[in-house]
N, C-alpha and C positions, 0 to 999 in steps of 0.2 A: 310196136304193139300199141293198139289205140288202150288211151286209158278212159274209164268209162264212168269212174267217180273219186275224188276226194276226199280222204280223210286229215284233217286236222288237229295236232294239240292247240292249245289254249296260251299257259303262259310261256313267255318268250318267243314264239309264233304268231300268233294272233294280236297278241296282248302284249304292255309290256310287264314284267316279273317285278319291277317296283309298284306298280297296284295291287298284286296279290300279296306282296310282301311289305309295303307298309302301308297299306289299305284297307284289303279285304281282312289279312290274318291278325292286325292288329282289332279290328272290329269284334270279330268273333270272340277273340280272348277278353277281351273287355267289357264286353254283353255276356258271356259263354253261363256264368253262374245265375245270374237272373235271370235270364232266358230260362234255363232249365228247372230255377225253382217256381216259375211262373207257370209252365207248361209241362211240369211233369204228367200230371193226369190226361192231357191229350192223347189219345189212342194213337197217334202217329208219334209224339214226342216215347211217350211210355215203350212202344217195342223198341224204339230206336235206340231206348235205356237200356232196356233186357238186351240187346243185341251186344253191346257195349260193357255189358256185363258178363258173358259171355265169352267175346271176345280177351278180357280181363281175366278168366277162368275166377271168377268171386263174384260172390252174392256180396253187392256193395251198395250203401245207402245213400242218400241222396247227396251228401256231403264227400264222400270218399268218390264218388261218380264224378263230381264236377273236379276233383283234385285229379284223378285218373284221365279226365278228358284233356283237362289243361296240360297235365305233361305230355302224352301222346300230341297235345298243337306243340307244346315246345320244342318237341323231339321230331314234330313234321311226319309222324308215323302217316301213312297212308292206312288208315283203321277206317272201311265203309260206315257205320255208327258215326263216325264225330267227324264224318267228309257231312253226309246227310245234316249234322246239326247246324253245322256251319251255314249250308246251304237254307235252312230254315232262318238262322239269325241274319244269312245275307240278305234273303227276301224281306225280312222288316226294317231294313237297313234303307234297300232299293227305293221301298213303299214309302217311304219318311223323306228321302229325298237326301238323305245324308251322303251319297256317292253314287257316280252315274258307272258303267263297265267299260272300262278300258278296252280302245279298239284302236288298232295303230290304220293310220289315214289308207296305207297301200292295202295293206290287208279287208279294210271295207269294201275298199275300190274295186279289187280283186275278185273277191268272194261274189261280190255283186256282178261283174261280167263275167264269173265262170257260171253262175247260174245263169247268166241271159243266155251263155253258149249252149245251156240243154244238161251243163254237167249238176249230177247227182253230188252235193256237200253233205259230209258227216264229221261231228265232232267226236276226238276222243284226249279226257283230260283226265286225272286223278281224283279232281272235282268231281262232286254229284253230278248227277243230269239236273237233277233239280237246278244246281249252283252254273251249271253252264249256262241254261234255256235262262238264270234271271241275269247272268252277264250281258249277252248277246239280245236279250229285249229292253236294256235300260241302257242302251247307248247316247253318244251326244249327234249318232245317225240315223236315232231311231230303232222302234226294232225289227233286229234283223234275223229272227227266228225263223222268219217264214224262206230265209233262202236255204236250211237245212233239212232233209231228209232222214235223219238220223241224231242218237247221242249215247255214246260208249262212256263208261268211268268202270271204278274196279272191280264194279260188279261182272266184266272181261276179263277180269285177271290184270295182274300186272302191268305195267307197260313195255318193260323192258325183258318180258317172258314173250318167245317165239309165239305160243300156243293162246296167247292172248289176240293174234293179230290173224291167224290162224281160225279162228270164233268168230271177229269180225266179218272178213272174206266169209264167211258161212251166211251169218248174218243180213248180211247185204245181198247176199243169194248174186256175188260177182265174182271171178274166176281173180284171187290174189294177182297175178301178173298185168292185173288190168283196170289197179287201183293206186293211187298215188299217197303216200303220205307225208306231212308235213310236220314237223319237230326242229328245237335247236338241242337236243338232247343225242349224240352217239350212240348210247347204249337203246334207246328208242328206236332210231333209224335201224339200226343193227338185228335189232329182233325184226320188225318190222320189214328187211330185204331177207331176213332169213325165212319168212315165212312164205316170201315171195312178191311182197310189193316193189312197187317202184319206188323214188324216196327222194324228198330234197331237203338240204341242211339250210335253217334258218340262221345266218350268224348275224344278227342286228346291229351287235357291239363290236365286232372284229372284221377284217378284210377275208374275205372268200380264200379258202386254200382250193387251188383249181387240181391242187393233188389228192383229197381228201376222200375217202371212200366213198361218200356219197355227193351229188351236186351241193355246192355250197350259192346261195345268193344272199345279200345283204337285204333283199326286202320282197315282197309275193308282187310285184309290178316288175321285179327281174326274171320270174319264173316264164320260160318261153313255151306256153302251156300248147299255142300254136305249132312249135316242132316238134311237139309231145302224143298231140292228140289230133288224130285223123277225124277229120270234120263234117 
């Protein structure tokens, strides 16, 4: 079956999971409260409060909001509200020049000759869209936004719910069976073949299990996108 676009996650795929995790997340949480008391009255900061309070089911004041946000980063919750803030504290981050976006060498290389082949790239991460488009445009390769067509986060649903991947395929207005996605996440791939995609496991840190439900490669320059995709 030709495949006819790409979807990707972000960390441990694209990127590696020591940038988001003692990088990006430690940023966030150490800006998180002054960010918020700087910019509560901005009409983008403010719903994103109300969202977030909501979410919280509590009418909570500016002080119980930043205590509420920081446990939801501790706990790693996937809460759309405090993905969005992050991704606002990431961008001032970006601008300042304090961290550039982790991009692993193969996966540049890649993404850049699957776009020169014609193929359609689309990102999908946990991450805001916002927080994804300022990864992928503050690279140490430049940015590389323009090779993307697309950007999925939990405003899709989950990642590892079927009917998340299912939304996409819609989205992209391309028949599931004829879309490839990229994850080092099982339970990802798993929803994601359930829904009907094709799928390849990213294992960066471990040796390929050639047994392993879905293809496993150690890095996107081992993806033989050539036997995959009728040209």
């Amino acid at each position: 079956m030709k495949i006819k676009a790409i979807v990707t996650d972000i960390e441990g795929t694209t990127s590696s999971l020591s940038f988001v995790k003692e990088v990006l997340f430690p940023y966030a949480r150490a800006n998180l409260a002054d960010y918020v008391r700087l910019h509560e009255e901005d009409p983008q900061v403010k719903t994103l409060l109300e969202d977030a309070c909501t979410e919280a089911g509590a009418d909570l004041d500016t002080g119980q909001l930043i205590a509420q946000l920081i446990q939801w980063l501790d706990e790693d919750k996937k809460v759309t509200p405090l993905k969005s803030l992050q991704g606002l504290i990431w961008e001032a981050g970006y601008q300042k020049g304090d961290f550039k976006g982790h991009v692993y060498p193969d996966a540049a290389a890649s993404l850049k000759e699957w776009k020169r082949m014609g193929m359609d790239l689309y990102i999908y991460s946990s991450g805001s869209v916002h927080a994804q488009k300022l990864l992928f445009s503050h690279t140490e390769y430049g940015d590389l936004t323009p090779l993307f067509s697309g950007y999925f986060d939990t405003h899709a649903g989950g990642k590892k719910d079927r009917e998340s991947y299912c939304k996409i395929a819609k989205q992209i207005g391309i028949p599931a069976d004829q879309l490839l996605f990229l994850s080092d996440i099982k339970e990802e791939l798993d929803a994601a073949k359930a829904a009907g995609f094709q799928t390849f496991w990213l294992t960066r840190n471990s040796a390929p299990d050639p047994k392993a439900e879905h293809g496993q490669v150690s890095s996107f320059d081992l993806i033989a996108l050539e036997a995959e995709i009728s040209t």
